[in-house]
N, C-alpha and C positions, 0 to 999 in steps of 0.2 A: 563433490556432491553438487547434483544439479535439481534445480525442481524444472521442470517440464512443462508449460501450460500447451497443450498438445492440439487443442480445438476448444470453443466456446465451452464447452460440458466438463469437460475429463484437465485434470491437472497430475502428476504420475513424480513422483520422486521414488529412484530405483522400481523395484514392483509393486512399493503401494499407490493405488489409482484412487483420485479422490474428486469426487463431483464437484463442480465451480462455477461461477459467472464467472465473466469479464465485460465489457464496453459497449451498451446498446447498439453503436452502431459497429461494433466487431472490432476486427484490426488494423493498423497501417503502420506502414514506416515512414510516413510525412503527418508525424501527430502536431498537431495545432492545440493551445488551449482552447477548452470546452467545447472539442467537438466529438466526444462521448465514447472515443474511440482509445484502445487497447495499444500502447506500442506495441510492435514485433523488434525483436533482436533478444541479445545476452547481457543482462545487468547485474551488477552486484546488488547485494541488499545491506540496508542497512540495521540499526539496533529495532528492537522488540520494544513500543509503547504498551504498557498497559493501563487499565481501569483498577488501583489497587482497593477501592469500594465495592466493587463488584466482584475480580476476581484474584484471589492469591497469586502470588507469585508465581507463575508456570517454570515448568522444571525444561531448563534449554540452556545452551553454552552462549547464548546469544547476552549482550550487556543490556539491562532491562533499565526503562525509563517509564517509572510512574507519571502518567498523563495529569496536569496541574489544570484548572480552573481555568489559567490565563494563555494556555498555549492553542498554538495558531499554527497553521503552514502557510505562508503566502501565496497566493496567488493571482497576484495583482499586479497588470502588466506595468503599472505604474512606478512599480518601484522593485527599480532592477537590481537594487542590493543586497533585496532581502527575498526574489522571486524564488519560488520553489525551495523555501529553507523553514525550519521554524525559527518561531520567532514569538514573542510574548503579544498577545492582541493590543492593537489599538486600532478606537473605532475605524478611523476614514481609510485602513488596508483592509481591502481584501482577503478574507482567508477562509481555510475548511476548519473548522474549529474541531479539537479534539477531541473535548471533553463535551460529546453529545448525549441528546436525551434519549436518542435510541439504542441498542448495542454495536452498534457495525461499528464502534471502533476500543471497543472496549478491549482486543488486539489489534495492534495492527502494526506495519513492516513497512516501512519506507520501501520501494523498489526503487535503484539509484538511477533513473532516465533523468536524464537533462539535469543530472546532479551535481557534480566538483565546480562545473563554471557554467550554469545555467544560462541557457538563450530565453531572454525573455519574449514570451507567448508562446514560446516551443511545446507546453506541455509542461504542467506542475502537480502537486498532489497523487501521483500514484503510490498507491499502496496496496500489499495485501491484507485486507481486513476480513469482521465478520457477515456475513448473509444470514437469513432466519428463512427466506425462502426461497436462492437462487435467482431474483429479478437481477436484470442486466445494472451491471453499473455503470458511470460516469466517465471509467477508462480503469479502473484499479480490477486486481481479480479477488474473488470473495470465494471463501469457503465456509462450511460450517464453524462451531467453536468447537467441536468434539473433533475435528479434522484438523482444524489448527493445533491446537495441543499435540496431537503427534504428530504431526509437522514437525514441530519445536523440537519434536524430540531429535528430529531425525538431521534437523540441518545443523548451519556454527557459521562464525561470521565470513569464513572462505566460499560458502554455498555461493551459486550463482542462479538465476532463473531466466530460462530459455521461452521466450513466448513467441510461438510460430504459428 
């Protein structure tokens, strides 16, 4: 199983096609941190974070991790141990914190770039999370949360996502 991000707009796993952001400034295969841009290539994904205040457990073969108060993703070139990993917050690191006040990550999918043995500044924090309006993101791709959920349904932790 593959998900597809096909162009800025359209994201397509087998025949279901499903509208999306990805990276204000589009794509590349020379991703740098925070330069707002999309890897291209083939990645694994990793487990299914959620908001278990918000929403129930979705129904997916995916290993699910309720999103906690203190978790973090690094992304602080500063500290190459823990770049691009979670990790429990503390102040002076850098990170995308998970548990935000808006919903865009109330799901959300690690996508594994520069993930097993991270290059720090290479790019950190991609995931596929939620949109409420399709504005460009930071570098992750966004779908609705009614498109997520069957999503979930349709992938398992061998999926792979293709962004071209």
């Amino acid at each position: 199983m593959t998900i597809f991000v096909k162009n800025k707009h359209t994201l397509q796993i087998d025949e279901f096609k499903f509208k999306c952001c990805v990276g204000k400034k589009g794509f590349t295969i020379n991703k740098k941190e925070g330069d707002r841009k999309t890897p291209r290539g083939i990645f694994k994904i990793d487990n299914l974070y959620f908001r278990k205040d918000r929403i129930k457990k979705p129904f997916t073969s995916l290993k699910c991790i309720e999103i906690k108060k203190n978790m973090g993703w690094c992304d602080d070139v500063s500290f190459p141990k823990i770049y691009n990993k979670l990790f429990k917050i503390k102040k002076k690191i850098k990170h995308e914190k998970l548990k935000r006040k808006d919903n865009k990550y109330d799901l959300l999918i690690p996508i594994k770039f520069n993930f097993s043995k991270p290059v720090t500044g290479l790019g950190s924090c991609i995931f596929i999370h939620l949109t409420n309006n399709y504005k460009p993101t930071a570098g992750c791709v966004a779908v609705k949360k009614k498109d997520f959920l069957i999503i979930l349904k349709l992938i398992n932790k061998k999926t792979k996502i293709k962004i071209s």
